[in-house]
C-alpha positions as a Markdown table, in Angstrom:
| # | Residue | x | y | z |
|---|---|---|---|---|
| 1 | Unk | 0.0 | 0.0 | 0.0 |
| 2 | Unk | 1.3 | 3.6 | -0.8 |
| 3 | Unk | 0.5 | 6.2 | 1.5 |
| 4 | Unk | 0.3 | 10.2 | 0.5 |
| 5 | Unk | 2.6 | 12.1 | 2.6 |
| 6 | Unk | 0.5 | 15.0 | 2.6 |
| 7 | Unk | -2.2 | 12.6 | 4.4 |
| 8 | Unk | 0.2 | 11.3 | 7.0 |
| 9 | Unk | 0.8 | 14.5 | 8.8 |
| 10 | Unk | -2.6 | 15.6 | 9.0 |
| 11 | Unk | -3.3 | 12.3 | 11.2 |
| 12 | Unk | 0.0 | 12.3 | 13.1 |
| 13 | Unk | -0.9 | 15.6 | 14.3 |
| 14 | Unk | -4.3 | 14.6 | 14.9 |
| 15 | Unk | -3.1 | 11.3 | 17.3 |
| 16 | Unk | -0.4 | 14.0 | 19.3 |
| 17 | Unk | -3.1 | 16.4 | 19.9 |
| 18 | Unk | -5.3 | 13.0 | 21.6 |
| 19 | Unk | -2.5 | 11.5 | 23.4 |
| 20 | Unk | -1.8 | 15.4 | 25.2 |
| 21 | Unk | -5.0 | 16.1 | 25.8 |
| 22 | Unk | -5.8 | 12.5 | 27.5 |
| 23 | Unk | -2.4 | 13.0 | 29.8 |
| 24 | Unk | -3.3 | 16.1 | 30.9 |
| 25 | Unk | -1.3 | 19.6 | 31.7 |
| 26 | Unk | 2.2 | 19.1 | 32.2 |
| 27 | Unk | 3.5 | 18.8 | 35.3 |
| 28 | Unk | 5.1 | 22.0 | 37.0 |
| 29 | Unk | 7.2 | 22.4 | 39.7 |
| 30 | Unk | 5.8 | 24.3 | 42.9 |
| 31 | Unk | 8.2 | 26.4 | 44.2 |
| 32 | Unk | 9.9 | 26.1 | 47.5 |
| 33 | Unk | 8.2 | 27.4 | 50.6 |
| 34 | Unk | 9.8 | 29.6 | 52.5 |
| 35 | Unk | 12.3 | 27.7 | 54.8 |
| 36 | Unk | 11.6 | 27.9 | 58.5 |
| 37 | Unk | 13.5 | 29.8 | 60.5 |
| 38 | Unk | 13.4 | 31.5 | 64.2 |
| 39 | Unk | 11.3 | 33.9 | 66.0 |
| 40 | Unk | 12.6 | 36.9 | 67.5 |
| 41 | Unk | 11.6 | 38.7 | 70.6 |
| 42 | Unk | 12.0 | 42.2 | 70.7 |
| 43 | Unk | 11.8 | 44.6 | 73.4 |
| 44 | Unk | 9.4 | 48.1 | 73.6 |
| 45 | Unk | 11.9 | 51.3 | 74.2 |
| 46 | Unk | 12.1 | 51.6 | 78.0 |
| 47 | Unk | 14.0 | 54.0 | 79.8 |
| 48 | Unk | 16.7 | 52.8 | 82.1 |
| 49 | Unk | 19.4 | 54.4 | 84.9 |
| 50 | Unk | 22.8 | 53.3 | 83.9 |
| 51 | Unk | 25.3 | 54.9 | 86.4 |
| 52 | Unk | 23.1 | 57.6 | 87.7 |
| 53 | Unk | 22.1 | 58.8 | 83.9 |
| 54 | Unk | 18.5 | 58.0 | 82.3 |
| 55 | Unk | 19.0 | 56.5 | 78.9 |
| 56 | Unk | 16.6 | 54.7 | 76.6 |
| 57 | Unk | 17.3 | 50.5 | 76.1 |
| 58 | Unk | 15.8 | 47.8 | 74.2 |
| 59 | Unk | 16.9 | 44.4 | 72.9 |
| 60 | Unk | 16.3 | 41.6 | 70.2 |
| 61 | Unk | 16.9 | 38.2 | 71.2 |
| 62 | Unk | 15.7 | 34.8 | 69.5 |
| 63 | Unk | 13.3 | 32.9 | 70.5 |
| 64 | Unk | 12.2 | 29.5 | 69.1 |
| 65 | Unk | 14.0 | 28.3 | 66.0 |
| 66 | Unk | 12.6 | 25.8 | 63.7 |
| 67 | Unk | 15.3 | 23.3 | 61.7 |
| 68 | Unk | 17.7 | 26.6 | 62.1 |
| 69 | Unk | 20.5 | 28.1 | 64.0 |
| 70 | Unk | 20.4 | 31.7 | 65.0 |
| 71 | Unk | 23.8 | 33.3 | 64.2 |
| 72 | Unk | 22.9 | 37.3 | 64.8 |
| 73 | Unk | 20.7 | 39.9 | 66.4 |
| 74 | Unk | 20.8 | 43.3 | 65.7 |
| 75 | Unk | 18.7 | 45.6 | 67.9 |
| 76 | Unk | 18.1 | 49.5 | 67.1 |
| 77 | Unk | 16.5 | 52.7 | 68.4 |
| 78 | Unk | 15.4 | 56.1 | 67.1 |
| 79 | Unk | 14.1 | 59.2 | 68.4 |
| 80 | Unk | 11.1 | 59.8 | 66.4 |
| 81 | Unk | 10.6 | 62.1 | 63.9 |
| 82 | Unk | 14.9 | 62.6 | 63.5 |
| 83 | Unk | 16.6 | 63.0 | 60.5 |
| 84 | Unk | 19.5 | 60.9 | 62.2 |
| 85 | Unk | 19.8 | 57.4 | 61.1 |
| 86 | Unk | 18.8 | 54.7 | 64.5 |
| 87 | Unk | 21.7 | 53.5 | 66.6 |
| 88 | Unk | 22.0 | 49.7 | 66.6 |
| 89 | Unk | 24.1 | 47.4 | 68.1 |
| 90 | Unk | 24.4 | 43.3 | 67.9 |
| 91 | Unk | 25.5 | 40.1 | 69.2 |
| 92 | Unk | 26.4 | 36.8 | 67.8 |
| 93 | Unk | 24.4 | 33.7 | 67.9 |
| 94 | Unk | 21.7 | 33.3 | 70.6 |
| 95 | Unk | 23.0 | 36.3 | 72.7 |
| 96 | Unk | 20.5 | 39.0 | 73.2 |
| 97 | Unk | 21.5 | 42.4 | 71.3 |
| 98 | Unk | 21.1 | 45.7 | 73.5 |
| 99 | Unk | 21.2 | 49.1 | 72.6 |
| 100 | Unk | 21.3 | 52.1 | 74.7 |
| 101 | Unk | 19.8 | 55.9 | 73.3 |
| 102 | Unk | 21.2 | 58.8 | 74.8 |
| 103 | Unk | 20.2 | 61.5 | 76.2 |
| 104 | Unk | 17.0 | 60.9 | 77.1 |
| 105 | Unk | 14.4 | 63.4 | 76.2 |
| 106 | Unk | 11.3 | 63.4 | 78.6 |
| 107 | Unk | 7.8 | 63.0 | 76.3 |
| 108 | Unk | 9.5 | 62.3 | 73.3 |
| 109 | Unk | 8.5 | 59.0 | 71.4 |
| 110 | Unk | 11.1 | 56.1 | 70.7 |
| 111 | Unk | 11.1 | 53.5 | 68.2 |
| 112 | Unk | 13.2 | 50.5 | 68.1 |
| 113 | Unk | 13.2 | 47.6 | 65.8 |
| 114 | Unk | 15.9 | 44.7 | 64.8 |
| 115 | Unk | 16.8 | 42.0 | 62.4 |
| 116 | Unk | 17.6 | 38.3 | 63.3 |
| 117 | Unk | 19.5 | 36.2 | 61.0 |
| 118 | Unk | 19.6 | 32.6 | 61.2 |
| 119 | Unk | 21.0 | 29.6 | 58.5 |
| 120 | Unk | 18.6 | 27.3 | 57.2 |
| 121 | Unk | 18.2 | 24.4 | 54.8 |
| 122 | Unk | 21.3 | 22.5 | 53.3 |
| 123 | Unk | 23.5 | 23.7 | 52.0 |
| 124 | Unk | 22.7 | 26.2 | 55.1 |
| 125 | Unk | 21.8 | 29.8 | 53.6 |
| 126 | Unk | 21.3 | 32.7 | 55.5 |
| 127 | Unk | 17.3 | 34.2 | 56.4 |
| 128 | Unk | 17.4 | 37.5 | 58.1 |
| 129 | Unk | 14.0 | 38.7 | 59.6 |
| 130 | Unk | 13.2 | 42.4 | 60.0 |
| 131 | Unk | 11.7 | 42.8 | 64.0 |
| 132 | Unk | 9.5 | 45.5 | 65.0 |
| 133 | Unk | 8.6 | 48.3 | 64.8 |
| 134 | Unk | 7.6 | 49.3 | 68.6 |
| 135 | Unk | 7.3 | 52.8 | 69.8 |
| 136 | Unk | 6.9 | 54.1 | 73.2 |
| 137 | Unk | 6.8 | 57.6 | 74.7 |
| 138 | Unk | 7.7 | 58.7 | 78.1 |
């Protein structure tokens, strides 16, 4: 039997088009959830007497950490409303970060807020979590 080759595409196409439509949509990969990490517990401004002068304090430190290890907090604190940038200071792994503001400026309003970084997954890769913000005004 001799078959036209001009008929032979038409039907190949034809069986393709069947055979995709009865295995469905192609499978597609879901993206990775985010990978757990740790909580961080971060303090409201207070206002503290270190050596007889009244300062402002708060801190970051971690809290529960899921399948990672907490490697930095970094806590920080701003007089509201300034044009300067917030003072921050940090600590390595699980120690708690503390920063102190001075001078103290009776019924003004302080923020503070933080980042804590921890390494997750495997390889381990670095998630760093913004913390806050908190305000307070004395």
């Amino acid at each position: 039997m001799i078959y036209d080759p001009t008929m032979i595409r038409p039907l190949m196409l034809l069986l393709v088009t069947a055979m995709l439509s009865i295995a469905g949509p192609p499978a597609v990969a879901a993206a990775d959830p985010v990978p757990p990490t740790c909580t961080y517990n971060l303090s409201p401004p207070q206002v503290v007497d270190v050596s007889g002068t009244a300062m402002v304090t708060t801190t970051l430190s971690p809290g529960a950490c899921n399948r990672s290890n907490a490697y930095l907090s970094v806590a920080c604190l701003q007089l509201q409303g300034s044009p300067e940038p917030p003072k921050c200071e940090q600590n390595n792994g699980v120690l708690t970060a503390q920063v102190f503001y001075a001078p103290y400026r009776p019924g003004a309003t302080y923020v503070s807020t933080g980042r804590g970084c921890a390494t997750t997954g495997n390889p381990p890769q670095p998630v760093c979590t913004p913390v806050g913000p908190l305000t307070a005004s004395f």
